[in-house]
C-alpha positions as CSV (number, residue, x, y, z in Angstrom):
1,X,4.3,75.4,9.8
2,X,7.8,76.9,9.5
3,X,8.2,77.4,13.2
4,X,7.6,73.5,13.5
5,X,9.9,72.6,10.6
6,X,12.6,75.1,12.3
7,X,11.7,73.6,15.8
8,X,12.5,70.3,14.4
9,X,15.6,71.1,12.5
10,X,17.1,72.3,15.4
11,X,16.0,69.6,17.7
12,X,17.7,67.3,15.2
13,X,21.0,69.4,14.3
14,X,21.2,69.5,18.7
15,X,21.1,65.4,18.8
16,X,23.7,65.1,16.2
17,X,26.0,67.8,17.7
18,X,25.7,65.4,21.2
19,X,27.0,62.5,19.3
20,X,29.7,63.7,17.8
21,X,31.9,64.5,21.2
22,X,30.7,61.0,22.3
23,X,32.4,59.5,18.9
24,X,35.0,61.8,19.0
25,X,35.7,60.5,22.9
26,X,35.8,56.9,21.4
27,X,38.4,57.6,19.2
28,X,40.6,59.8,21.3
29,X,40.6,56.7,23.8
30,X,41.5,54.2,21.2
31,X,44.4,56.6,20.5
32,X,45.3,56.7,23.8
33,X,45.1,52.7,24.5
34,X,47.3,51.8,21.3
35,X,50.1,54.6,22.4
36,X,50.1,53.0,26.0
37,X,50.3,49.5,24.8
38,X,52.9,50.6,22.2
39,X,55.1,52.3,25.4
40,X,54.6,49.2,27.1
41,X,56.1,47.5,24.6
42,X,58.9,50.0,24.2
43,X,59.7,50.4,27.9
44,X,59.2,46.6,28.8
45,X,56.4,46.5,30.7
46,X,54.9,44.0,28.3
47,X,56.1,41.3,26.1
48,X,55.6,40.5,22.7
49,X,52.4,38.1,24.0
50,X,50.3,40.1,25.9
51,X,51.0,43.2,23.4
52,X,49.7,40.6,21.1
53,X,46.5,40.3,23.2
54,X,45.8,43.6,24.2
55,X,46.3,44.5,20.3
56,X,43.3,41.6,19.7
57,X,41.5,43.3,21.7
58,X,41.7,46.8,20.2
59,X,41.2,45.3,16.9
60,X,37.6,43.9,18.2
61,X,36.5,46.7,19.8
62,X,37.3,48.6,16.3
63,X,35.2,46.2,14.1
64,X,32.3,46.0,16.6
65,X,32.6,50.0,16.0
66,X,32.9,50.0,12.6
67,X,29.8,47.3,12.1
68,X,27.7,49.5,14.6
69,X,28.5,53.0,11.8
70,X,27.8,50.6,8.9
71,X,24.3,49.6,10.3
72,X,23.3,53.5,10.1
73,X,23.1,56.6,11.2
74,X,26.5,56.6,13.2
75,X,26.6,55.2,16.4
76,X,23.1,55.1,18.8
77,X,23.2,55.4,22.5
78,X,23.6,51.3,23.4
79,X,26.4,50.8,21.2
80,X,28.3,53.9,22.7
81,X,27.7,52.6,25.9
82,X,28.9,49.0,25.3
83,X,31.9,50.1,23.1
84,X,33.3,52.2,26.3
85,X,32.5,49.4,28.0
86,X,34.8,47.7,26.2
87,X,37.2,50.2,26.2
88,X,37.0,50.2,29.8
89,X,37.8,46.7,29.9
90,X,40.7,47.0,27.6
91,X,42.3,49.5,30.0
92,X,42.0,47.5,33.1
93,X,43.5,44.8,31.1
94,X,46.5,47.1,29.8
95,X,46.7,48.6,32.9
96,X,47.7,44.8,34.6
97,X,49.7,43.6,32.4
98,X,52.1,46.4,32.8
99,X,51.9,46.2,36.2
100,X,52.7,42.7,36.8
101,X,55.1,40.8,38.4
102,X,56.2,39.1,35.3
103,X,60.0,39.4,34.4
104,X,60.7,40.4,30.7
């Protein structure tokens, strides 16, 4: 009986210490998305507008995160994968609007 208990503690304390790098990725990325907007902004790479909309974007990906911890029990394996999705998304779309041909 208390080798099944242990067994199952540790099977659970493993899953939760998987998680957290995954979360901790997610916000380490959202870090790093808001300081490159916020240098595109600063070098000139992007204009007030498309700051504006990669900053929408952030903010959306940061609610759908914070409704998916609010549900329970942090964040499962779907909503990890659709919220780097999204980041993925975002960085294409910071990644062109620097990189545009538009004149500031």
């Amino acid at each position: 009986m208390r080798t099944r208990l242990l067994c199952a503690a540790l099977i659970g304390l493993a899953a939760l210490t998987a998680a957290a790098p995954a979360e901790a990725r997610i916000n380490q990325r959202q870090h790093r998305q808001q300081d490159r907007i916020y240098n595109g902004v600063r070098t000139g790479e992007l204009n007030r507008r498309e700051a504006y909309r990669l900053e929408r974007r952030e903010g959306r990906i940061a609610r759908y995160e914070a409704r998916a911890r609010a549900s329970g029990g942090g964040l499962n394996g779907r909503e990890r994968y659709r919220i780097e999705r999204m980041q993925d998304r975002t960085s294409r779309a910071i990644y062109r609007q620097k990189h545009d041909a538009q004149v500031r």
